[in-house]
DSSP file (Angstrom, degrees, kcal/mol; ACC not computed):
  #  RESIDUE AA STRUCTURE BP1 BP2  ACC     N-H-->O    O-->H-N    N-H-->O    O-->H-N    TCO  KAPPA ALPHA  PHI   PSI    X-CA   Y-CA   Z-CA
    1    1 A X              0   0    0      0, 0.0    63,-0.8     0, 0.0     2,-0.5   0.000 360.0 360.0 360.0 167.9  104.4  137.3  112.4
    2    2 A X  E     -Ab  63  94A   0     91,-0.8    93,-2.4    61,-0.2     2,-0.3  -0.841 360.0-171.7-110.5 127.4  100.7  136.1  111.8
    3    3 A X  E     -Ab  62  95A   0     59,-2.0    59,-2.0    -2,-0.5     2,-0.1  -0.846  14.4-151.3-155.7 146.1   98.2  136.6  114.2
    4    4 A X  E     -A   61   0A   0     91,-2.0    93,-0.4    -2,-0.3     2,-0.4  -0.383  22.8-170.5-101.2 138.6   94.9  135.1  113.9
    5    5 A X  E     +A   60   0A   0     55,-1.6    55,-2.5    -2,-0.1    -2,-0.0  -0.992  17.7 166.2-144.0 131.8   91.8  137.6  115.8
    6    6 A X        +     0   0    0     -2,-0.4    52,-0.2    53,-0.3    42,-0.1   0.499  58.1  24.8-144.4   9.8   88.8  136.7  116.3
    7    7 A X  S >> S-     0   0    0     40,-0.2     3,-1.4     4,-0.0     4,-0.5   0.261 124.7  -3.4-117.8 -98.1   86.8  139.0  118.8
    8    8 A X  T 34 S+     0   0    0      1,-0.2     3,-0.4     2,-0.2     7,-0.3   0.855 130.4  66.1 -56.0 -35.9   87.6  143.0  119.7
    9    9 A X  T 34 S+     0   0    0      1,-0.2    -1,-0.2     5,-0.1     6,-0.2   0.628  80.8  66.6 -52.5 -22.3   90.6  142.5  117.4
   10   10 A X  T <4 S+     0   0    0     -3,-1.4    -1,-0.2     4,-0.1    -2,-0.2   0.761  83.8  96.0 -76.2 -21.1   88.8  141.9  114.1
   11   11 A X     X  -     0   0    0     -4,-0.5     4,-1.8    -3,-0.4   108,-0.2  -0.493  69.8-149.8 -74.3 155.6   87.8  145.6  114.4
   12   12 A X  H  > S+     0   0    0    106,-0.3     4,-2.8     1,-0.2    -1,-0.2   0.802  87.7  52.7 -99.6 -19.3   90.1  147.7  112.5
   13   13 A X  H  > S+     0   0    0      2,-0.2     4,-1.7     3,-0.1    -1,-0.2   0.908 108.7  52.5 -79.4 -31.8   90.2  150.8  114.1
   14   14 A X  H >> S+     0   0    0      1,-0.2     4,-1.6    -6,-0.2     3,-0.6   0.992 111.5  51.5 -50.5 -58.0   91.0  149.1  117.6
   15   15 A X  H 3X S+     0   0    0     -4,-1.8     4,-2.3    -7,-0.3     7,-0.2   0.830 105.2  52.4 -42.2 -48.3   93.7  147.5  115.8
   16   16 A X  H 3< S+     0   0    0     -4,-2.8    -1,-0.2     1,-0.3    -2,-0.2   0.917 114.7  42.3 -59.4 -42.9   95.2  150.6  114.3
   17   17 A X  H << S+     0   0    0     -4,-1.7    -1,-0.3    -3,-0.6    -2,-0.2   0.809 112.9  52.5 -74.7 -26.0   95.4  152.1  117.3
   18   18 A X  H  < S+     0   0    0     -4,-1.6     2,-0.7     1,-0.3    -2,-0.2   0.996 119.5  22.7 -34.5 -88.6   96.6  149.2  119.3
   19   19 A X     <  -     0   0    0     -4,-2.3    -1,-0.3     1,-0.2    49,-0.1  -0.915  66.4-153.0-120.2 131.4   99.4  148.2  117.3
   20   20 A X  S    S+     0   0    0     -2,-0.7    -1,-0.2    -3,-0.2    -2,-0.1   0.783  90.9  44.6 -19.9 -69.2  101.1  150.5  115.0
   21   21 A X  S    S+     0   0    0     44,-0.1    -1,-0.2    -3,-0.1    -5,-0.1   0.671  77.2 122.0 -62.9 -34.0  102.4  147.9  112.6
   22   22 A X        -     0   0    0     -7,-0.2     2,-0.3    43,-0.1    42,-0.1   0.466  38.6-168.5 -38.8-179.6   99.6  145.8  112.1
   23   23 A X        -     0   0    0     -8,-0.0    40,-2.7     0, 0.0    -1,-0.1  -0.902  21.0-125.5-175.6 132.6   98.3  145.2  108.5
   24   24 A X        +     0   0    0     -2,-0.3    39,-0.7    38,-0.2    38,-0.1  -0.148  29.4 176.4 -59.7-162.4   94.8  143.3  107.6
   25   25 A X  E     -C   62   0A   0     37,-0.2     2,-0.3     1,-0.0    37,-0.2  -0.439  45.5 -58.2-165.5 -77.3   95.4  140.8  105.4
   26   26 A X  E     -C   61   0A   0     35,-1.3    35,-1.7    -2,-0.1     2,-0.0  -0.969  59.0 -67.8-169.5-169.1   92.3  139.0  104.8
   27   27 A X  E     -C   60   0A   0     -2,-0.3     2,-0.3    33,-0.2    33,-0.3  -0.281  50.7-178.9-119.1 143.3   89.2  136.9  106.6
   28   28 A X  E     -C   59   0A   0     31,-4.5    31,-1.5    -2,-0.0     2,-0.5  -0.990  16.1-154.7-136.9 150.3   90.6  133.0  108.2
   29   29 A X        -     0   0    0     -2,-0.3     2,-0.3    29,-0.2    29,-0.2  -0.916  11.2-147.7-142.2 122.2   88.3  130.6  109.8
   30   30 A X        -     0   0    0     -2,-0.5    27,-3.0    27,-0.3     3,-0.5  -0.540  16.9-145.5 -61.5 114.4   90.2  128.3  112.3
   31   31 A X  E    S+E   56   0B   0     -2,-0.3    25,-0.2    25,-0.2    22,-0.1  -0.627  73.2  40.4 -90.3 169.0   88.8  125.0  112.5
   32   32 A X  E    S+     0   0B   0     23,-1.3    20,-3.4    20,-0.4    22,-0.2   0.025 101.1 101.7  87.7  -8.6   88.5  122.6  115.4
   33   33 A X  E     -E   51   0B   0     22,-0.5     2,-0.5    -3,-0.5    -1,-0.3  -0.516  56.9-147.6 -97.6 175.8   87.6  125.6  117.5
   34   34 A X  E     -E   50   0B   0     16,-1.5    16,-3.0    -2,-0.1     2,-0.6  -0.994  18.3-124.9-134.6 138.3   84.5  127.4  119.1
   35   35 A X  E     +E   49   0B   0     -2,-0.5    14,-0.2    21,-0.4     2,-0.1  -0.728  38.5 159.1 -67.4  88.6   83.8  130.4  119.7
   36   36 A X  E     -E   48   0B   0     12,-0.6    12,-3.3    -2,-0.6     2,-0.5  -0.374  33.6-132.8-114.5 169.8   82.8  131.7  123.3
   37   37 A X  E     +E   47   0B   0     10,-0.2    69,-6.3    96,-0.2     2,-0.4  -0.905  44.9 126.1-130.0 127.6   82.3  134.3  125.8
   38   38 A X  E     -EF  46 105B   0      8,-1.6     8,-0.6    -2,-0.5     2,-0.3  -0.942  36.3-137.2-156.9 167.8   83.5  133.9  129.2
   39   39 A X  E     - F   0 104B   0     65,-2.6    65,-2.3    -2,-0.4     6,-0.1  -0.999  18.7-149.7-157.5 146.1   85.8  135.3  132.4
   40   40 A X  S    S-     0   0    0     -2,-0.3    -1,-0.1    63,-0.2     3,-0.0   0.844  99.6  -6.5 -78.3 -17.0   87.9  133.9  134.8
   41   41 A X  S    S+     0   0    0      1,-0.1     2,-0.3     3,-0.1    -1,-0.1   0.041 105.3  99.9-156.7  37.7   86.7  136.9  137.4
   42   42 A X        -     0   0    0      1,-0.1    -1,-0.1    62,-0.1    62,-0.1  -0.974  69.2-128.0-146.2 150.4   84.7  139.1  136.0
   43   43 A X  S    S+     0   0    0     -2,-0.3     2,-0.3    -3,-0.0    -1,-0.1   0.787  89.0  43.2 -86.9 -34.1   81.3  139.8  135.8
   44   44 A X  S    S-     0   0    0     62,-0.1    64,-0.3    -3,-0.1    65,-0.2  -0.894  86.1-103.4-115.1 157.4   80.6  140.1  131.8
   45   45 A X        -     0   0    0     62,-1.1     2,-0.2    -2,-0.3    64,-0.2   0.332  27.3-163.1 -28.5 146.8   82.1  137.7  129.0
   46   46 A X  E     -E   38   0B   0     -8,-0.6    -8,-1.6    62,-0.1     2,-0.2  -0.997  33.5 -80.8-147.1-171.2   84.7  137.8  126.6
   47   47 A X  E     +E   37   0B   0     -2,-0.2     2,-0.2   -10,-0.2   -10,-0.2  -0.212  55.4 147.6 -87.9 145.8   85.9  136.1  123.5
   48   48 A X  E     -E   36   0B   0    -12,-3.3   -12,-0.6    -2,-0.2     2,-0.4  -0.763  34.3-133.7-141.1-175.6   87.9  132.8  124.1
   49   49 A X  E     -E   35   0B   0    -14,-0.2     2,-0.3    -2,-0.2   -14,-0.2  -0.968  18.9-174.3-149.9 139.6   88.0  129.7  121.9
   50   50 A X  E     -E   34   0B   0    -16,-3.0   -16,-1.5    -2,-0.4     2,-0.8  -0.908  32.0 -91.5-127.2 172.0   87.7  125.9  122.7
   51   51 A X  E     +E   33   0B   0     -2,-0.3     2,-0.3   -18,-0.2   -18,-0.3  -0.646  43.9 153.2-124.2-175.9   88.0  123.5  121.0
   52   52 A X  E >   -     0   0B   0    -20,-3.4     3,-4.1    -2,-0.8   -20,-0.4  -0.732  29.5-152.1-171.7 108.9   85.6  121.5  119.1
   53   53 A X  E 3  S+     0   0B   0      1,-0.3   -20,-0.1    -2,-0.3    -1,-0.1   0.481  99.6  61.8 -80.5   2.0   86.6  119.4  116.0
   54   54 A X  E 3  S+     0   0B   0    -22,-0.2    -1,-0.3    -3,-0.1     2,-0.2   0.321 100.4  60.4 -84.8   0.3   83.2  120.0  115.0
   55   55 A X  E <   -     0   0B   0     -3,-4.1   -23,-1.3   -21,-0.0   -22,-0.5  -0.731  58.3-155.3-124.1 161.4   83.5  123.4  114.8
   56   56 A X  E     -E   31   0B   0     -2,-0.2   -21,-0.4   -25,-0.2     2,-0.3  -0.969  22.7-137.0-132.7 166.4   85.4  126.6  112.9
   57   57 A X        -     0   0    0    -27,-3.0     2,-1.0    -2,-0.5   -27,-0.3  -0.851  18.4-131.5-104.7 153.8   85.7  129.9  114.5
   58   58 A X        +     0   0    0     -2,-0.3   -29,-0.2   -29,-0.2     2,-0.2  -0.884  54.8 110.6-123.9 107.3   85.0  132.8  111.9
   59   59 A X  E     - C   0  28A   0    -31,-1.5   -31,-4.5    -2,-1.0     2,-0.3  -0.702  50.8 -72.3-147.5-153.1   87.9  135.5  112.1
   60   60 A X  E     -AC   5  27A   0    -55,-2.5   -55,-1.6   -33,-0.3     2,-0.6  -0.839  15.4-142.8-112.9 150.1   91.0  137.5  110.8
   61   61 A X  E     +AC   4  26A   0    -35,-1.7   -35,-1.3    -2,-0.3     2,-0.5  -0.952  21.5 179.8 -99.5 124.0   94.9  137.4  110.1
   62   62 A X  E     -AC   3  25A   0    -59,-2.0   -59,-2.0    -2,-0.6     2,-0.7  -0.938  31.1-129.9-113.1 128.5   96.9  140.1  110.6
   63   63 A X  E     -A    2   0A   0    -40,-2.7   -61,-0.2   -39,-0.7     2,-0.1  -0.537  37.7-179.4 -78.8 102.6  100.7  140.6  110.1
   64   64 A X        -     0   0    0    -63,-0.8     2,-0.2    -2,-0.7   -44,-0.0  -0.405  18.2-133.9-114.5 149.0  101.7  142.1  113.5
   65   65 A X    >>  -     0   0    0     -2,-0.1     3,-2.2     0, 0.0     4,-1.8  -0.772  38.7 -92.9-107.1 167.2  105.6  143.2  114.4
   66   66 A X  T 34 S+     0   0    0      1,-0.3     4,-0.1     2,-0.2    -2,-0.0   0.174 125.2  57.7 -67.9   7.6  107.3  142.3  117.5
   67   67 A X  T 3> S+     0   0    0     -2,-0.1     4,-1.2     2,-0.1    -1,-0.3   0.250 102.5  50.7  30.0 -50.4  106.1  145.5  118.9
   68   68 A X  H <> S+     0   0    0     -3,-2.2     4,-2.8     2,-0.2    -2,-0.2   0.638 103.2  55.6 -95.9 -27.8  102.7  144.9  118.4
   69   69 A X  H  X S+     0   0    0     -4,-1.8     4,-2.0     2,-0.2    -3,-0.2   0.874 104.3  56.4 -88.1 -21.2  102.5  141.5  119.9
   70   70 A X  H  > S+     0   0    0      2,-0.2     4,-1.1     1,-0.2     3,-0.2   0.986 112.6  47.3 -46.4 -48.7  104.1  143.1  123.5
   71   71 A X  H >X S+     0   0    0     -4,-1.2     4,-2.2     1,-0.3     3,-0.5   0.920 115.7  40.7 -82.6 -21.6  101.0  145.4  123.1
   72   72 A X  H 3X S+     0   0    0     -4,-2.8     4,-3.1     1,-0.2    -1,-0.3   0.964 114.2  54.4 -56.6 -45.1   98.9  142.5  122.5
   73   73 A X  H 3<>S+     0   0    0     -4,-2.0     5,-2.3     2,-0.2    -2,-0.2   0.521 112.0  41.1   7.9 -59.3  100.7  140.8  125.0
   74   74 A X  H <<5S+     0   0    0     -4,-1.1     3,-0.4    -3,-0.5    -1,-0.2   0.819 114.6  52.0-140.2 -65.2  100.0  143.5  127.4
   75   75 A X  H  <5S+     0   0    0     -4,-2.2    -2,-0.2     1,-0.2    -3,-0.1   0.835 115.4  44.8 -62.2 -41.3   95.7  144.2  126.2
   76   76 A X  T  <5S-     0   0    0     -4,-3.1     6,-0.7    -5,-0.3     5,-0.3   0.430 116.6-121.6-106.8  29.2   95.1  140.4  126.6
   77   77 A X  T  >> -     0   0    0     -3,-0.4     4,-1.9     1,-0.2     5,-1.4   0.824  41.7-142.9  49.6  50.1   97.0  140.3  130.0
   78   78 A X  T  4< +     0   0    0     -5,-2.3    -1,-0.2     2,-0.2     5,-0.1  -0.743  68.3   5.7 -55.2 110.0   99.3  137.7  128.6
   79   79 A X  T  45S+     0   0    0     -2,-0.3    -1,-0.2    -3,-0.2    21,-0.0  -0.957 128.8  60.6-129.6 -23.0  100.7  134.8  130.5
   80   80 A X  T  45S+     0   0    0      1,-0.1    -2,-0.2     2,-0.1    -3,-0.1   0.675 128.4   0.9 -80.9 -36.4   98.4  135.9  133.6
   81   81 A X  T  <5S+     0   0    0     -4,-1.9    19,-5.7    -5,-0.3     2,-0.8   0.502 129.0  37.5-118.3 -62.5   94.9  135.5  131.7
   82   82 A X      < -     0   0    0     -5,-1.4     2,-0.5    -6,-0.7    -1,-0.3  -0.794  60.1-159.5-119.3 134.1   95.5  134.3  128.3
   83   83 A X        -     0   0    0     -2,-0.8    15,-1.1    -3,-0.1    -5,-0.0  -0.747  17.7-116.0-112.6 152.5   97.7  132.2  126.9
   84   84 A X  E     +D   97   0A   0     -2,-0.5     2,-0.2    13,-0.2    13,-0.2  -0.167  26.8 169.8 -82.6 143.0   99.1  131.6  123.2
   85   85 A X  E     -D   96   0A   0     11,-2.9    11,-2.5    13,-0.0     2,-0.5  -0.809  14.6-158.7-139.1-175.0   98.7  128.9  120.9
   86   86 A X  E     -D   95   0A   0     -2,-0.2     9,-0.3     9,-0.2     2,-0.2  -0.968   7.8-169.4-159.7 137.9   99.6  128.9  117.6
   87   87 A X  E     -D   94   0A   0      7,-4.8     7,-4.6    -2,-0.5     2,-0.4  -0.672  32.3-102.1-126.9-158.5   98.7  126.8  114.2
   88   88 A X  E     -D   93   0A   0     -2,-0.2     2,-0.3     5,-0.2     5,-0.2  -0.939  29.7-176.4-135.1 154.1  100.1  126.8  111.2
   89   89 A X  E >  S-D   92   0A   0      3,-1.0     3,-1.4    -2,-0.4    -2,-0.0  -0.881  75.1 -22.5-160.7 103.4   98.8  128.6  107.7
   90   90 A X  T 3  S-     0   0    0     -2,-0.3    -1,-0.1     1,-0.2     3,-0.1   0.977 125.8 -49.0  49.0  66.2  100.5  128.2  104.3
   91   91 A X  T 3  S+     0   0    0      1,-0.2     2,-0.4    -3,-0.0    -1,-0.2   0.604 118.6 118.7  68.0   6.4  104.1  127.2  105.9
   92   92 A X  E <   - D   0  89A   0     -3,-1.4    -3,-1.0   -91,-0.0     2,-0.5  -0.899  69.9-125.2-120.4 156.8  103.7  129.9  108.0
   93   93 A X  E     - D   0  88A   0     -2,-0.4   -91,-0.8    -5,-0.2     2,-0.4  -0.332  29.6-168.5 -58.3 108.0  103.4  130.1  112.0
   94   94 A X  E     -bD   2  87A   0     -7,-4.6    -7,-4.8    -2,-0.5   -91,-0.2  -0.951   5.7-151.0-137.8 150.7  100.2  132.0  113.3
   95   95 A X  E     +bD   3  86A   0    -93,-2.4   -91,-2.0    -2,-0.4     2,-0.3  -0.350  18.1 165.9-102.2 139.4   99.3  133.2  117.0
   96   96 A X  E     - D   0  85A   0    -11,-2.5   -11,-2.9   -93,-0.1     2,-0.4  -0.975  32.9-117.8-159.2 162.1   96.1  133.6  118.8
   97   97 A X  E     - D   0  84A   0    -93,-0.4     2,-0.2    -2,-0.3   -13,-0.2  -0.855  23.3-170.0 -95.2 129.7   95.1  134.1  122.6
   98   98 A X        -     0   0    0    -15,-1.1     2,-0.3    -2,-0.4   -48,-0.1  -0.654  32.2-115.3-100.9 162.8   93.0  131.4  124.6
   99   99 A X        -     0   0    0    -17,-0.3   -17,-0.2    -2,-0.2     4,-0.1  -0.723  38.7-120.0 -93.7 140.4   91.7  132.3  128.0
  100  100 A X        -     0   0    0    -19,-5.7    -1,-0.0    -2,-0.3   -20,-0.0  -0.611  46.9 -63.4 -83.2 157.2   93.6  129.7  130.7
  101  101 A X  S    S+     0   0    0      1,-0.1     0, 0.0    -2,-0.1     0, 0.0   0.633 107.3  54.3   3.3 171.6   91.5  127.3  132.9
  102  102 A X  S    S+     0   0    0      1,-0.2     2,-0.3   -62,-0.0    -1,-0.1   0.679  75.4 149.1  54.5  34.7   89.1  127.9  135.5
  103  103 A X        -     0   0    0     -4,-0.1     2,-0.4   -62,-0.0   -63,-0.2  -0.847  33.7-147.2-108.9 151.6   86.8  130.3  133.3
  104  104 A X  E     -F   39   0B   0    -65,-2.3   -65,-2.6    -2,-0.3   -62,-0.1  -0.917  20.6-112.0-108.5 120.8   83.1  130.7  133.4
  105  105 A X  E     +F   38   0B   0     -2,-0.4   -67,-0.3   -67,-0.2     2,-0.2  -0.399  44.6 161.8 -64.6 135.7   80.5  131.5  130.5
  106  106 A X        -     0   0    0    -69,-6.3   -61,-0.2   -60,-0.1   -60,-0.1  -0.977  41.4-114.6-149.8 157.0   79.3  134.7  131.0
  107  107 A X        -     0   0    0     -2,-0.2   -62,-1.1   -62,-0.1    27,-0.0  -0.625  43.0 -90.7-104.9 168.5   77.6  136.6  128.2
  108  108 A X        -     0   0    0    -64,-0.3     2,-0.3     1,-0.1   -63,-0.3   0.295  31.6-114.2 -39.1 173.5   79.4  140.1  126.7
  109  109 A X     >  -     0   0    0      1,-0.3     4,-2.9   -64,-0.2    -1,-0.1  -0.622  40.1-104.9-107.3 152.8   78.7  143.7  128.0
  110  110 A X  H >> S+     0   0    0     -2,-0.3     4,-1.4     2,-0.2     3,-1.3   0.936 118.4  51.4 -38.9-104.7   76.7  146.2  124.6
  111  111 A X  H 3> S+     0   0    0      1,-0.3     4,-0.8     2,-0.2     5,-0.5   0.746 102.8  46.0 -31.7 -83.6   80.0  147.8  124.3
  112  112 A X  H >>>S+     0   0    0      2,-0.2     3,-2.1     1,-0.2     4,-2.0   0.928 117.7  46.8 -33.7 -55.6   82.3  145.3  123.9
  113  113 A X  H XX5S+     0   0    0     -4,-2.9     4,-3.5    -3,-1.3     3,-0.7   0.997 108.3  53.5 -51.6 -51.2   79.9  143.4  121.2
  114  114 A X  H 3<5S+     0   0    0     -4,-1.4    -1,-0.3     1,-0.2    -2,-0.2   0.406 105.3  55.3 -67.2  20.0   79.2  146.3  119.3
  115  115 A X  H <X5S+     0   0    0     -3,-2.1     4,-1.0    -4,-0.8    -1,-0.2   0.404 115.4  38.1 -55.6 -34.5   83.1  146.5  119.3
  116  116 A X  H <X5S+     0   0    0     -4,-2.0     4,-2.0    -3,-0.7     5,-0.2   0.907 111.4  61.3 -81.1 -55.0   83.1  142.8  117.7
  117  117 A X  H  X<S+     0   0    0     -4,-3.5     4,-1.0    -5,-0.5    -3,-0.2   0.943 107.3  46.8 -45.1 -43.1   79.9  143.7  115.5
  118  118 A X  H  > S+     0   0    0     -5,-0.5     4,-1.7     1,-0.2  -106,-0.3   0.791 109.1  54.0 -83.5 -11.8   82.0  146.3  113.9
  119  119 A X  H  < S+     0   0    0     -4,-1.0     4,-0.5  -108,-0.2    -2,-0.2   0.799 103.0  53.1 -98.7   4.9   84.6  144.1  113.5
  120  120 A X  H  <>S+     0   0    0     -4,-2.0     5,-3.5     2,-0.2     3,-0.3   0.782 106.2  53.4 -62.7 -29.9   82.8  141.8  111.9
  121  121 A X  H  <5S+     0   0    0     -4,-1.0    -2,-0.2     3,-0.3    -1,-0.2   0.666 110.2  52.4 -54.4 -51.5   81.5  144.5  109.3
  122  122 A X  T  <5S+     0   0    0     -4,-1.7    -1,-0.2     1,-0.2    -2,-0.2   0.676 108.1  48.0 -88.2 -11.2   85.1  145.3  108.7
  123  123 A X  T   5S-     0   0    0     -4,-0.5    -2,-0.2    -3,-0.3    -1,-0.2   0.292 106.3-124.7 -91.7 -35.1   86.1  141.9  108.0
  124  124 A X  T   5 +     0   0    0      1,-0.2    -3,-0.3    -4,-0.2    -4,-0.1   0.743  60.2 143.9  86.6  14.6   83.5  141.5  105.9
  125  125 A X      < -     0   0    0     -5,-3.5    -1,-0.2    -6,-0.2    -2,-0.1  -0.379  58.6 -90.7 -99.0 178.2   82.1  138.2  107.7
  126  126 A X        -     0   0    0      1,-0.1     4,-0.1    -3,-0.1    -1,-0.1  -0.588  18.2-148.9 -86.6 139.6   78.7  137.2  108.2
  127  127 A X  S  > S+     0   0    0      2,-0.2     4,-2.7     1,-0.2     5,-0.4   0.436  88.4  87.4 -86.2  14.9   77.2  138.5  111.5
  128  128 A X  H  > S+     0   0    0      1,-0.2     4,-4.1     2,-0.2    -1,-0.2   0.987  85.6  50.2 -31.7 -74.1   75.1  135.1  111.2
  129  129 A X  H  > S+     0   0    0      1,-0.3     4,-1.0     2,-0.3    -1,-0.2   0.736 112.9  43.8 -24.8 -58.3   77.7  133.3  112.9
  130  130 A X  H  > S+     0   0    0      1,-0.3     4,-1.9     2,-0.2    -1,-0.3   0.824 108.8  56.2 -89.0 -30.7   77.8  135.8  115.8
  131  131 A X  H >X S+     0   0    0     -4,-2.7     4,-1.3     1,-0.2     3,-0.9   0.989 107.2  49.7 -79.4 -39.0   74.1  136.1  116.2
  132  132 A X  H 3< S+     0   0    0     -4,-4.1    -1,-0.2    -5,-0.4    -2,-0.2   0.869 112.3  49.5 -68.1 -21.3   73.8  132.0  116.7
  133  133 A X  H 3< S+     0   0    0     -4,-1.0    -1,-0.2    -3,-0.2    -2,-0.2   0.581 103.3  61.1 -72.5 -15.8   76.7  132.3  119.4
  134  134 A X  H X< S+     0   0    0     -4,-1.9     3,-4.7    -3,-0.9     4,-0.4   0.978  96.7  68.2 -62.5 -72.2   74.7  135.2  121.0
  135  135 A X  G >< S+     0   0    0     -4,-1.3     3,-1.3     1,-0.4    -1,-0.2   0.637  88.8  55.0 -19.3 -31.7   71.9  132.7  121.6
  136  136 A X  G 3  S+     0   0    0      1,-0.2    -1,-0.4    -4,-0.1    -2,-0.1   0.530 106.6  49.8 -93.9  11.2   73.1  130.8  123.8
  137  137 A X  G <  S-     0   0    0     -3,-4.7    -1,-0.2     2,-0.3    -2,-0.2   0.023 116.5-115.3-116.5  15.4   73.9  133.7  126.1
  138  138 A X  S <  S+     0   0    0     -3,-1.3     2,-0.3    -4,-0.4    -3,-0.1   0.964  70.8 136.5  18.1  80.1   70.4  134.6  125.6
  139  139 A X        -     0   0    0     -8,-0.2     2,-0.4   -32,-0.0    -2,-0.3  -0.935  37.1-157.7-137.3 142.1   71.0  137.6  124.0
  140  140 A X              0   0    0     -2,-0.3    -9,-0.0    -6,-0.1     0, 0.0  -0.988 360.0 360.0-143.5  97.0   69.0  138.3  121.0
  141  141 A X              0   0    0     -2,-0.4   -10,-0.0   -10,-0.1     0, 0.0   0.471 360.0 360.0 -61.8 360.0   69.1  140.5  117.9
């Protein structure tokens, strides 16, 4: 299966150690979404997606085994926090996690960005992107 990452997941050493199986495969940006940081009940952000047909989100595909989406399953505290959606990407099916309702923007914790900062760096994408979505959480490189 495909699944589409775009915050703590793009890094590759979380991944590897997450799920076994995974395998990169190469850089995707999802359109009609945005990228944000938010919680339904906790005090700092994390990344969730809306949408916004005006917008693309800048992230990764990975080929994941049924094994590795339980343990995704499991790390983004799937059905209870986030729930899956799915598009579609050269005639194949790909997965990604939204946070459900009732969430609040709330900007990241250090660590957890510098987890995303390096997976942008491993991904190869521009941290442009990330640094104009920091702004609005007035955080500043």
């Amino acid at each position: 299966m495909l699944y589409f990452a775009y915050g703590s997941n793009l890094n590759h050493n979380q991944m590897r150690k997450r799920c076994k199986d995974s395998k990169y495969l190469y850089q995707h940006f999802l359109q009609g979404y945005e990228l944000i940081f938010c919680s339904i009940d906790r005090e700092e952000g994390y990344a969730n997606l809306i949408k916004n047909k005006d917008s693309q989100v800048h992230g990764c595909l990975w080929s994941i085994s049924g094994n590795d989406e339980k343990e995704l399953d499991y790390y983004e505290g799937y059905p209870n926090v986030y729930n899956k959606d799915y598009f579609q990407f050269n005639n194949q099916k790909v997965m990604f996690y939204i946070i459900k309702n009732n969430f609040k923007k709330k900007p990241p914790n250090i660590k957890y960005l510098n987890t995303i900062r390096k997976g942008y760096n491993d991904c190869e994408l521009t941290n442009e992107t990330l640094k104009k979505i920091l702004l609005n959480y007035n955080i500043y490189e």
